[in-house]
N, C-alpha and C positions, 0 to 999 in steps of 0.2 A: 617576519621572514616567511616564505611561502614556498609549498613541495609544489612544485609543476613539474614534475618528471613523467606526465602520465600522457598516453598516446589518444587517450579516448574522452578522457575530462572528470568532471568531480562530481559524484554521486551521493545525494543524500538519501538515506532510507530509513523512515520509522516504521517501530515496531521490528527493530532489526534484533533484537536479541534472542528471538529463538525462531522456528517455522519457516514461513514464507519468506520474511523477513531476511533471518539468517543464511537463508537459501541464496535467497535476488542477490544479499551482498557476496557472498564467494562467489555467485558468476561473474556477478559486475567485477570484480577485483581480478578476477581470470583472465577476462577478458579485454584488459588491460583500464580499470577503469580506478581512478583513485575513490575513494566510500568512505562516510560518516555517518556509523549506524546509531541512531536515539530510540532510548526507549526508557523505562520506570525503573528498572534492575542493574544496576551494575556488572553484577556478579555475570549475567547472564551477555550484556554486552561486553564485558571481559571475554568471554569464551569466544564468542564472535571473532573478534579480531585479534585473536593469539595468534592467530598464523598465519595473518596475513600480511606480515611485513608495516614498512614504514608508509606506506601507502594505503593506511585504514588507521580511523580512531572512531572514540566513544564517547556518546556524549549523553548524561542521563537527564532527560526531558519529556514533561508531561504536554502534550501539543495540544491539551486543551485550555491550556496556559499562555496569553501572548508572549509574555516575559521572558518565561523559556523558552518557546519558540525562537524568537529573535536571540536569545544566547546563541541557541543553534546554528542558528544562521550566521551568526559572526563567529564562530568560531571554525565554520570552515570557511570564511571568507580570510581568514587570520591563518588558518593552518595552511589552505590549497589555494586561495586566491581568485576563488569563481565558484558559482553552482550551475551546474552544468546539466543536471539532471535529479527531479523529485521522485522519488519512488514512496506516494501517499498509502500507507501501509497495516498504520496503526488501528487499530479497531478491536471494539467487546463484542458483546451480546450479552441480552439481559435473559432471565429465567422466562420457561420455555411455558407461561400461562397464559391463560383466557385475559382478553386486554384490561377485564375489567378488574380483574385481580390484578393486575399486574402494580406496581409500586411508582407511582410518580417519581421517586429518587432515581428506579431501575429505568428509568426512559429520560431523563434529565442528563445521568448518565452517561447512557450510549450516545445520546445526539450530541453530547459535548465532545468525546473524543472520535466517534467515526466521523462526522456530518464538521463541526465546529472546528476539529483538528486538524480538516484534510483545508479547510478553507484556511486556516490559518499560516501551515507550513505554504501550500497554494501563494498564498499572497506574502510569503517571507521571499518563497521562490523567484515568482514571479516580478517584485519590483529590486530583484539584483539581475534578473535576464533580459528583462526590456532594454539592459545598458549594454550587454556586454556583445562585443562585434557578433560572437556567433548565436546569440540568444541562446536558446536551451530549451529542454524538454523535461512535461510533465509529466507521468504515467498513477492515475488513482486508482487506486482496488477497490474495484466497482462488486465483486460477487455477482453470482448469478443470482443472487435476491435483490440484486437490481434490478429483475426484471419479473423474476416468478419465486413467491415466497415461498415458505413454509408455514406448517398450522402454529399460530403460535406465539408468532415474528414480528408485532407490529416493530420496534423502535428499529430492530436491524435492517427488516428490511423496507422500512420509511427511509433511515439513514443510506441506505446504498443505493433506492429511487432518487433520491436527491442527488447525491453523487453523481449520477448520470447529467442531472441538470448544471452541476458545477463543470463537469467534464465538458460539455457543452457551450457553455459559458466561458471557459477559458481556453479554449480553439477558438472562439471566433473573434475575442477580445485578444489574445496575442497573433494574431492571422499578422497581420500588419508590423509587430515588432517582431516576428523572428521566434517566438515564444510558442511551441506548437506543447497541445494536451492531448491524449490519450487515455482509454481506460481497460483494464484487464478484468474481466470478469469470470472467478476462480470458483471451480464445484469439486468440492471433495477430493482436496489435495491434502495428505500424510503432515499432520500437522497434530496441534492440541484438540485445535477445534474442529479438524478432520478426523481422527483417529476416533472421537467418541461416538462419532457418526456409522463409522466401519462397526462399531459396536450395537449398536439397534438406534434409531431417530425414530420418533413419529410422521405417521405417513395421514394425509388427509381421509382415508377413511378408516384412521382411530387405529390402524393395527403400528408394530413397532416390527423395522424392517431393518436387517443388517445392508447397506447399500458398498458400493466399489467405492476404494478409493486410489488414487493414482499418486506415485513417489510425487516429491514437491520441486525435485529435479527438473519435472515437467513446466512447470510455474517458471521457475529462475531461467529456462531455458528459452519460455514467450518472453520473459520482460527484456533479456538479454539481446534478441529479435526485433524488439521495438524502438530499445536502449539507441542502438546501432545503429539504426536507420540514417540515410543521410538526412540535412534539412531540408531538401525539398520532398523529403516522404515523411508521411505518419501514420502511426494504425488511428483508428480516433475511436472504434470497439474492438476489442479477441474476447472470445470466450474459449479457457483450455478447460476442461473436466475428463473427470472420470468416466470409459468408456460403459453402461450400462450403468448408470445413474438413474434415477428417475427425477429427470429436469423436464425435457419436452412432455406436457401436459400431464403435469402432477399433481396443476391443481383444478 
């Protein structure tokens, strides 16, 4: 049996248990959107959807996992009866060394769940929307290290370069079924991995700079913009960040 009581359709999001994550799903659920947040913690996707009624549940999945993956995916095809929309979410970062130090396991790692994960939920998504009359929509969390790194950053931001390639990749391969991708790319939004940032980062010429960070309200409020869109529009890049950041030529 299946909940379709929802005006706007069924939203998956990993990495929904805390941050960004947790953010995108209280808009999506606002704004009238039914939500199945996965991530590694229970505890933490419990918190999540305490309050948001019968129209959210929880599902604990490691997405660099097909197996679980595909749990995921059935189980809101079981609960809500379509996916309607991916919000590709989940992602680490490995320790902030010189590459050569860095740890083959710590880059194995990050490319399994940022880079491996997003293609995984991607293509759980993607071959339930190619079927269904209104197709559906992507959105990957691309970072602004999709485009301009940090010192420091190979696997993250090798993984969020690529990402752009997948985002790429899956607009023009769903163009035809109905199936439209998009990517947001997020600088210093009020999170875990924002807030250490607010605290001092390393900057490319070696000093350590406290930088802006912006509530994550701001984030949930782009995806929610994108979410929306009818199907004959898509963003296919946004970039929201912090307003005096240092993004535009920092490196």
């Amino acid at each position: 049996m299946t909940e379709t009581d929802t005006a706007k359709g069924v939203a998956v999001i990993t990495g929904g248990g805390r941050g960004i994550g947790r953010a995108v799903a209280e808009a999506l659920h606002r704004s009238g959107w039914s939500v199945v947040v996965s991530g590694r913690t229970q505890s933490n996707l419990d918190e999540t959807v305490a309050d948001l009624g019968h129209r959210a549940s929880a599902v604990v999945a490691d997405v660099s996992d097909p197996d679980q993956v595909e749990v995921l995916f059935e189980h809101t095809d079981d609960r809500f009866g379509s996916v309607d929309l991916l919000f590709n979410n989940a992602g680490i970062s490995a320790p902030a060394v010189p590459v050569d130090e860095l740890d083959v396991a710590a880059w194995n790692d990050v490319v399994a769940v940022n880079l491996t994960g997003s293609f995984l939920c991607a293509r759980a998504a993607f071959a339930r929307m190619r079927h269904q009359p209104s197709g559906g929509r992507i959105i990957n969390n691309g970072s602004v290290s999709a485009t301009t790194p940090r010192p420091f950053s190979a696997p993250y931001t090798a993984t969020k370069h690529a990402i752009t390639g997948l985002t790429k990749s899956l607009a023009l391969d769903g163009r035809e079924l109905g199936v439209r991708c998009g990517q947001i790319d997020i600088g210093n939004a009020s999170s875990e991995m924002g807030d250490k940032i607010a605290e001092g980062v390393l900057q490319p010429n070696g000093s350590i700079v406290s930088e802006p960070v912006m509530d994550v309200g701001h984030v949930a409020d782009a995806v929610v913009y994108m979410a929306n869109l009818p199907p004959e529009a898509n963003v296919l890049f946004l970039t929201v960040m912090a307003s005096g950041m240092p993004f535009v030529g920092r490196g």
